[in-house]
N, C-alpha and C positions, 0 to 999 in steps of 0.2 A: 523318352527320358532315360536317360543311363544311372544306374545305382552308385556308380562312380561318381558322377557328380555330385550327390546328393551326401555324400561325405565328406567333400571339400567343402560346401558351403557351410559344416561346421566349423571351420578352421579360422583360427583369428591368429592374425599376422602381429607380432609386438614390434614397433618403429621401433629400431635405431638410430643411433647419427653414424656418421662415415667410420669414425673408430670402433666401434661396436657395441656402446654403451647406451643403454637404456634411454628412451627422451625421457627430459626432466619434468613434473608436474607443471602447468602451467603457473605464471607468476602475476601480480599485479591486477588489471582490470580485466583479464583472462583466466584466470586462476578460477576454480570452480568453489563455489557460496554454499553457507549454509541453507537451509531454506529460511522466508521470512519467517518470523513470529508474530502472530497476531496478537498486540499489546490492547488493543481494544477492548476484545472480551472479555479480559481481564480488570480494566479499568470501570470504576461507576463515575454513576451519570451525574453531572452537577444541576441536571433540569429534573424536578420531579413533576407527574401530573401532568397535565393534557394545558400547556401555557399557549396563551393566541401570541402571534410572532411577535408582538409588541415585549411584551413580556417574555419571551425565549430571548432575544436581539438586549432586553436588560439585565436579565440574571447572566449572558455572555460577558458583559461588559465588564460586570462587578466583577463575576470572577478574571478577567485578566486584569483589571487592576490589581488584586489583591494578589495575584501571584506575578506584580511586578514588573509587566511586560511592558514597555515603551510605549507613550502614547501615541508613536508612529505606528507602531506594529498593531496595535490595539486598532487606531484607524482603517489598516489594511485589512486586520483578518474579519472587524465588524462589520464591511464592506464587502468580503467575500461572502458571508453566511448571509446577509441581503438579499445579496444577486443569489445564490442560492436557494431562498427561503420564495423570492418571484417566480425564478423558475419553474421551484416547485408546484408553487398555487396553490398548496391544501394547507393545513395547519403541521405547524413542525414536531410534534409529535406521532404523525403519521409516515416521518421520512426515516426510509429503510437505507441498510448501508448499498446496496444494491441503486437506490436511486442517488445516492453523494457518485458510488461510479460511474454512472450514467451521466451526469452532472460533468464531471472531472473528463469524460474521453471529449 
């Protein structure tokens, strides 16, 4: 190995375009994001206590009514947490955000 080399592989090259000017930051669904932010751990819980799914699957319900949501959407999402809650197979107090991912891939 040459010492030579191993000072070049410091070396970082800045792109231009053909005129000589700088590339530009990336724009649109390329452009580089913030990171997310986890609104969750932020957020409390509208379930208190150790509820059997029966009763998790109702206190869900009431709260989307009461904050309005469509009784389409209402359909959909008490349908997801369902299939979710079988999946699951234990009581829903015991589901970590780890297994909603697990769920979700």
């Amino acid at each position: 190995m040459h010492p030579e080399n191993d000072q070049q592989s410091d070396v970082h090259f800045v792109q231009t375009y053909n005129d000589g000017s700088l590339y530009r930051p990336a724009a649109g669904r390329s452009a580089p994001r913030a990171a997310v932010e986890d609104y969750a751990a932020t957020a409390h819980s509208v379930v208190t206590g150790k509820p059997t799914a029966d009763e998790f699957l109702r206190v869900i319900h009431r709260e989307l009514k009461i904050r309005f949501f469509a009784q389409s959407t209402i359909k959909d999402y008490m349908g997801a947490v369902r299939r979710f809650l079988i999946w699951f197979g234990r009581v829903p107090h015991q589901a970590t955000r780890e297994d909603v991912r697990e769920y979700l891939e």
